[in-house]
C-alpha positions as a printed NumPy array, in Angstrom:
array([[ -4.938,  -7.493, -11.568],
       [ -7.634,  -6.146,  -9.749],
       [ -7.935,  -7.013,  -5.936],
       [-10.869,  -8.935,  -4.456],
       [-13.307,  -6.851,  -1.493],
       [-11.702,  -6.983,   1.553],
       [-14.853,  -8.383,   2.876],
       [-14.257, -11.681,   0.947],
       [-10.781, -11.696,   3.009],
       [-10.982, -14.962,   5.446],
       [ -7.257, -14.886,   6.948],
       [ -7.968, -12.01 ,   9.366],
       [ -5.696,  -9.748,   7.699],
       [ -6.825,  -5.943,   6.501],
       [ -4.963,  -5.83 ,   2.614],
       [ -3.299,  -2.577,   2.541],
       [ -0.638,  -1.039,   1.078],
       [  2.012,   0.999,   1.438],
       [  4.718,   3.175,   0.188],
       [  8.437,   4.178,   0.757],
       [  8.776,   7.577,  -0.754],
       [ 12.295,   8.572,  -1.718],
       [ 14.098,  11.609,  -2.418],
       [ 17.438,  12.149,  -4.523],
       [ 19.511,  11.776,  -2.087],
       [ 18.056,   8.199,  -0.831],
       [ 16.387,   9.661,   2.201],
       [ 12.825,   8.549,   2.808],
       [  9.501,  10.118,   3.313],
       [  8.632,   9.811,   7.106],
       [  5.242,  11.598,   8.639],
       [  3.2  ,  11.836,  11.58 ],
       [  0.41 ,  10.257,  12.389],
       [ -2.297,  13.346,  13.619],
       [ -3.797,  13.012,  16.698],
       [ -1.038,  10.725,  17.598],
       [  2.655,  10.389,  18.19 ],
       [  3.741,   7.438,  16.044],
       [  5.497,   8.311,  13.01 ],
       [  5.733,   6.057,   9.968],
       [  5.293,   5.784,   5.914],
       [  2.102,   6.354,   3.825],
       [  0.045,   3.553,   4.426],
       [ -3.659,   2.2  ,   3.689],
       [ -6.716,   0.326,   2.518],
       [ -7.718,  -0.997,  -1.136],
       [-10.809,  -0.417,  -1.696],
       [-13.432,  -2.593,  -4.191],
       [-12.407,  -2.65 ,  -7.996],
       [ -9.022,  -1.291,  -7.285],
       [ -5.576,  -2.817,  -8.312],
       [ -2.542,  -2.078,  -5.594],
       [ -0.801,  -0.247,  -8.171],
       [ -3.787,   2.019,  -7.934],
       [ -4.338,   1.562,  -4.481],
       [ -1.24 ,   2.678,  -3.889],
       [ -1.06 ,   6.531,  -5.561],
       [ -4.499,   6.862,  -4.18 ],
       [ -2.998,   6.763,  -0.833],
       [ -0.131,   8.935,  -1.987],
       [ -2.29 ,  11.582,  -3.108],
       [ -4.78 ,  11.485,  -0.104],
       [ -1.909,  11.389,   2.704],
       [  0.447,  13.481,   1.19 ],
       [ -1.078,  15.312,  -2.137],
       [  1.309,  13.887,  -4.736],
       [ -0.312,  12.735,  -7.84 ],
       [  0.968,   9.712, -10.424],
       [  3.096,  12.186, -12.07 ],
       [  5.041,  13.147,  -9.027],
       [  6.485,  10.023,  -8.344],
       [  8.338,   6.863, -10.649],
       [  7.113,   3.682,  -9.555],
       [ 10.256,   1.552,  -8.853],
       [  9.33 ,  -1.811,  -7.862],
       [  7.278,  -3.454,  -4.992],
       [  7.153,  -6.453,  -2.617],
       [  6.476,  -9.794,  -4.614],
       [  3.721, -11.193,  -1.609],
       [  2.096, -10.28 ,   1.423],
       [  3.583,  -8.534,   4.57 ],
       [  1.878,  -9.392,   7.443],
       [  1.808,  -7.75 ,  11.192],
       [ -0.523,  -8.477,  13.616],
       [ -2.084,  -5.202,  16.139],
       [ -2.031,  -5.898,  19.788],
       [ -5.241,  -6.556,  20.992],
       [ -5.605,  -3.562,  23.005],
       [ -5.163,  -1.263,  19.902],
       [ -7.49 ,  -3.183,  17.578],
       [-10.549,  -1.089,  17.025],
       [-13.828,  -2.833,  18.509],
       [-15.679,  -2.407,  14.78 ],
       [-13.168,  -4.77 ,  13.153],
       [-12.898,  -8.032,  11.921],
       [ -9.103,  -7.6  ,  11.437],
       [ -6.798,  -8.846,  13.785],
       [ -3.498,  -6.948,  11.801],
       [ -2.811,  -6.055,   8.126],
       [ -1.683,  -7.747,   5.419],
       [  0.296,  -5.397,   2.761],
       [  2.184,  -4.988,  -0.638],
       [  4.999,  -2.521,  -0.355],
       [  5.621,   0.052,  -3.158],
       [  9.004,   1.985,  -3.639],
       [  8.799,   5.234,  -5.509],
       [ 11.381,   8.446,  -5.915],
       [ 10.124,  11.754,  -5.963],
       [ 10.233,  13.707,  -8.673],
       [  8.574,  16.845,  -7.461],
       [  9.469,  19.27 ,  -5.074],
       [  9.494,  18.949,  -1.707],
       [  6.82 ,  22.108,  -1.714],
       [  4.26 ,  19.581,  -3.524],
       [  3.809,  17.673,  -0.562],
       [  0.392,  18.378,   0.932],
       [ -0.412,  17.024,   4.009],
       [ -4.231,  18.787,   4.372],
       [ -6.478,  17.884,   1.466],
       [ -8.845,  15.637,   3.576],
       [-11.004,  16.928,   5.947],
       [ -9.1  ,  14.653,   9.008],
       [ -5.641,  14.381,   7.599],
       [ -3.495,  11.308,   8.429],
       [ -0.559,  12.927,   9.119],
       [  0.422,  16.489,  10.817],
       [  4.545,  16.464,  10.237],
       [  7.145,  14.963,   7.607],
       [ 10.485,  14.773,   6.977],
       [ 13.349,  13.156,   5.22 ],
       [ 15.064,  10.527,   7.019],
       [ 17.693,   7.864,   6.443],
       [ 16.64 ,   4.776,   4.548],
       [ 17.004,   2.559,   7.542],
       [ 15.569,   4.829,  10.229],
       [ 11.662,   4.069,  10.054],
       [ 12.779,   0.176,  11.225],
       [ 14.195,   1.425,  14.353],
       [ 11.411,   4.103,  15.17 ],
       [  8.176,   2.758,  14.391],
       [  5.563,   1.379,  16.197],
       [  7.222,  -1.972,  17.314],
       [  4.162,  -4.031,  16.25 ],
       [  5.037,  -2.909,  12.907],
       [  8.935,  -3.228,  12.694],
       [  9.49 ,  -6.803,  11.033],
       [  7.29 ,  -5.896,   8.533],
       [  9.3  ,  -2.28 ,   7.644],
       [ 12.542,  -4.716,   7.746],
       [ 11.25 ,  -7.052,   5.474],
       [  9.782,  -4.576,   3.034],
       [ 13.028,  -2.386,   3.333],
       [ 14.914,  -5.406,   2.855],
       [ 13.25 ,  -6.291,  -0.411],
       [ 13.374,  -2.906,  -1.828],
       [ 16.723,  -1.538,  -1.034],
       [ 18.492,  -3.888,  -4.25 ],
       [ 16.48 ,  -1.802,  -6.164],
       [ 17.76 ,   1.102,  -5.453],
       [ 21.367,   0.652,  -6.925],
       [ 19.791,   0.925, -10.317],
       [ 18.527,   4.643,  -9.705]])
């Protein structure tokens, strides 16, 4: 199913996606934001035309330089994930008051040296590392928290069939 142009959304809400990397030992893929100090998973926009299944290894390859091949998609959210930004963060050129998003688990099936966090000319992130499956709740921005717990939440049954 192919997603509609964000600018036909009406709820206020950016669609996005985003994805919870995993290694073989159940650890997840957590980076840092450059020019910043927040940490947190591969994230962003769909763009016109594009399904979130192909939304989502765009992102992968952009932020972090894995391709389709890399990866094995193993599920995703069933509906929307919504968090609001605090006013005071929202950028003055947007519409948006937060982000809606469909969360995508995959495992890694590369290796570790694959990742590639410079193919853009501005990359999104500066520093990764593996980290505990539950970790990223706890640490990330806090505007952004209920909607790792939910999404983590959903995912983790999935898991126990890897």
């Amino acid at each position: 199913m192919t997603y509609m142009r964000p600018e036909s959304e009406t709820d206020g809400y950016r669609p996005n996606v985003g994805i919870v990397l995993f290694n073989g030992a159940r650890q997840v893929l957590w980076a840092r934001r450059s020019r910043r100090d927040g940490w947190q998973f591969p994230q962003g926009g769909i763009e016109a035309g594009e399904t979130l299944e192909q939304a989502a290894y765009r992102e992968l390859y952009e932020e972090v330089g894995l391709r389709p091949e890399n990866v094995e998609l193993v599920g995703r959210t069933q509906s929307w994930l919504r968090y609001e930004v605090p006013g005071n963060l929202r950028s003055r050129n947007t519409r948006f008051r937060g982000q809606k998003q469909v969360w995508f688990l995959m495992r890694m099936l590369a290796e570790d040296s694959d990742i590639c966090l410079d193919l853009g000319p501005v990359p999104e992130f500066d520093r990764w590392q593996w980290v505990d499956y539950w970790l990223p709740p706890r640490k990330v921005v806090s505007f952004k928290r209920a909607v790792y717990r939910s999404a983590l939440s959903e995912l983790e049954p999935l898991l126990r069939f890897i």
